[in-house]
C-alpha positions in Angstrom: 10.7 -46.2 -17.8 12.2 -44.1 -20.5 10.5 -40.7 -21.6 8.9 -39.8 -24.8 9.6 -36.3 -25.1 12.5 -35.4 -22.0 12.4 -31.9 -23.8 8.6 -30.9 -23.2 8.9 -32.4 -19.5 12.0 -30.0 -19.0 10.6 -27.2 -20.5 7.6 -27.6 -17.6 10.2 -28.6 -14.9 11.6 -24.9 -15.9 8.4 -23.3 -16.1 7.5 -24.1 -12.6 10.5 -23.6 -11.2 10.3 -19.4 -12.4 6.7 -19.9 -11.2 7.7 -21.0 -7.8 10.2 -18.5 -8.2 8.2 -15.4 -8.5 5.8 -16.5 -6.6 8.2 -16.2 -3.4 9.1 -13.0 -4.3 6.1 -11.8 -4.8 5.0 -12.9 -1.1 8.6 -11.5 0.5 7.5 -7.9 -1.3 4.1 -7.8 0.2 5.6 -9.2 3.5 7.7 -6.0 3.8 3.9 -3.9 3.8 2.4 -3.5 7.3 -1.2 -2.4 7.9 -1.1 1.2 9.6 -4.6 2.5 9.2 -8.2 2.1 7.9 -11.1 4.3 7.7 -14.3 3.7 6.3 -16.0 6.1 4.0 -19.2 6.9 3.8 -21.1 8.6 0.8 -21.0 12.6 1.5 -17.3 13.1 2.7 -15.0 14.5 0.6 -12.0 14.5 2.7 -11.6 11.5 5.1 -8.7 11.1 7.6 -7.1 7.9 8.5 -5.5 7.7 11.9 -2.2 5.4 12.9 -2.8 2.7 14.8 -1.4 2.7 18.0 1.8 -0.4 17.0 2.7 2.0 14.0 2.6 5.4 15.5 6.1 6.2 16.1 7.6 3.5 13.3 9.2 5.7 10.5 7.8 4.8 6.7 9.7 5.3 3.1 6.3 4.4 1.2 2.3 4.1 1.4 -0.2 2.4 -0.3 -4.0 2.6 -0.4 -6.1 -0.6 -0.6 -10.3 -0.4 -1.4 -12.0 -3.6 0.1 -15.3 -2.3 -0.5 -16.6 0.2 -3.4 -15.2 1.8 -5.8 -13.1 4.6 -4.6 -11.7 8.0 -6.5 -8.8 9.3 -4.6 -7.9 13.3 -5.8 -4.8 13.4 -3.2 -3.7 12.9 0.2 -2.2 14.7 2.8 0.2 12.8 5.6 0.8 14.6 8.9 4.3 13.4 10.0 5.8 13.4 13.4 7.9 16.7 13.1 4.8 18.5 12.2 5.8 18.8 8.3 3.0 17.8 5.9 3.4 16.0 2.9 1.2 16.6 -0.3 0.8 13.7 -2.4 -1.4 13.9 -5.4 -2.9 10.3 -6.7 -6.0 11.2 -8.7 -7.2 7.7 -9.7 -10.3 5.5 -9.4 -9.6 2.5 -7.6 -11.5 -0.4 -8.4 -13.2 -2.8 -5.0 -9.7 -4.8 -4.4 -7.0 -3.0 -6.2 -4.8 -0.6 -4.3 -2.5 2.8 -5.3 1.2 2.5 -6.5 3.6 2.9 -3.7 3.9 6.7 -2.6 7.5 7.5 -1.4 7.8 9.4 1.9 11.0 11.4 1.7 13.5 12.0 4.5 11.3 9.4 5.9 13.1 8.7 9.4 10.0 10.2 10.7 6.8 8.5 11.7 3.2 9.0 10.3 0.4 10.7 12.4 -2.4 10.8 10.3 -3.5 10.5 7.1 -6.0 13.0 5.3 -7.1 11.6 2.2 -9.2 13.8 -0.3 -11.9 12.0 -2.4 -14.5 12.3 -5.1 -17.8 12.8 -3.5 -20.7 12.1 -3.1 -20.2 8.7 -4.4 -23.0 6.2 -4.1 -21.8 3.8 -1.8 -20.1 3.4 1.3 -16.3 2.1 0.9 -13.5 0.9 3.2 -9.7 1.9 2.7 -7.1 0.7 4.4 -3.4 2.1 4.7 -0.5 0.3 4.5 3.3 1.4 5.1 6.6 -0.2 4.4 9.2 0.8 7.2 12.2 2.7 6.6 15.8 1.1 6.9 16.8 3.3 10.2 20.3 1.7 10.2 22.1 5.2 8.4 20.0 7.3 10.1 21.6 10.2 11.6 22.6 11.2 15.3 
């Protein structure tokens, strides 16, 4: 069987291929994100905090993210309580939409591990909403003696 048009079918062969393409990287970058905490908010907090589960307690993190599964969710800043006892100040100010998450917030000098996470919000909002934490680890490999 001979083709019609062989230049339209591989123009589509090519277009799927850098569909497939992206689509695995796109699953190998959220593959390097592990889930660390979650917290549900309720309507009159202002300031929530987000403890570390117990399998990523003493894992050291470059970057966080927030993700809102439920309710809209304004996030003025956030405060993360490392290991060493130094605090890190991040200011996000945004309105996160019901399934959308932050950009990814760096952790510098991040050989240390998370203990919690105080997150400071817009209140009183009208709902109840969920946010969950999640962490990509830091390459230990150059890590100092």
């Amino acid at each position: 069987m001979r083709l019609k048009n062989p230049i339209h079918f591989y123009q589509c062969l090519l277009a799927s291929l850098v569909l497939l393409f992206s689509m695995t990287l796109q699953a190998a970058s959220d593959a390097d994100w592990q889930r660390i905490g979650e917290k549900q908010i309720i309507p009159t907090d202002d300031t929530t905090t987000i403890r570390i589960i117990s399998e990523a307690k003493y894992v050291p993190y470059k970057s966080i993210k927030f993700h809102i599964t439920r309710g809209d969710l304004k996030i003025r800043s956030a405060k993360v309580h490392l290991s060493d006892g130094h605090v890190i100040n991040l200011s996000i100010q945004k309105l996160i939409k019901v399934g959308l998450e932050t950009r990814e917030l760096a952790i510098p000098d991040h050989f240390r591990s998370i203990k919690k996470i105080v997150l400071y919000i817009k209140a009183p909002i009208d709902h109840s909403s969920n946010v969950i934490a999640y962490g990509k680890k830091a390459d230990t490999t150059d890590e100092q003696p």
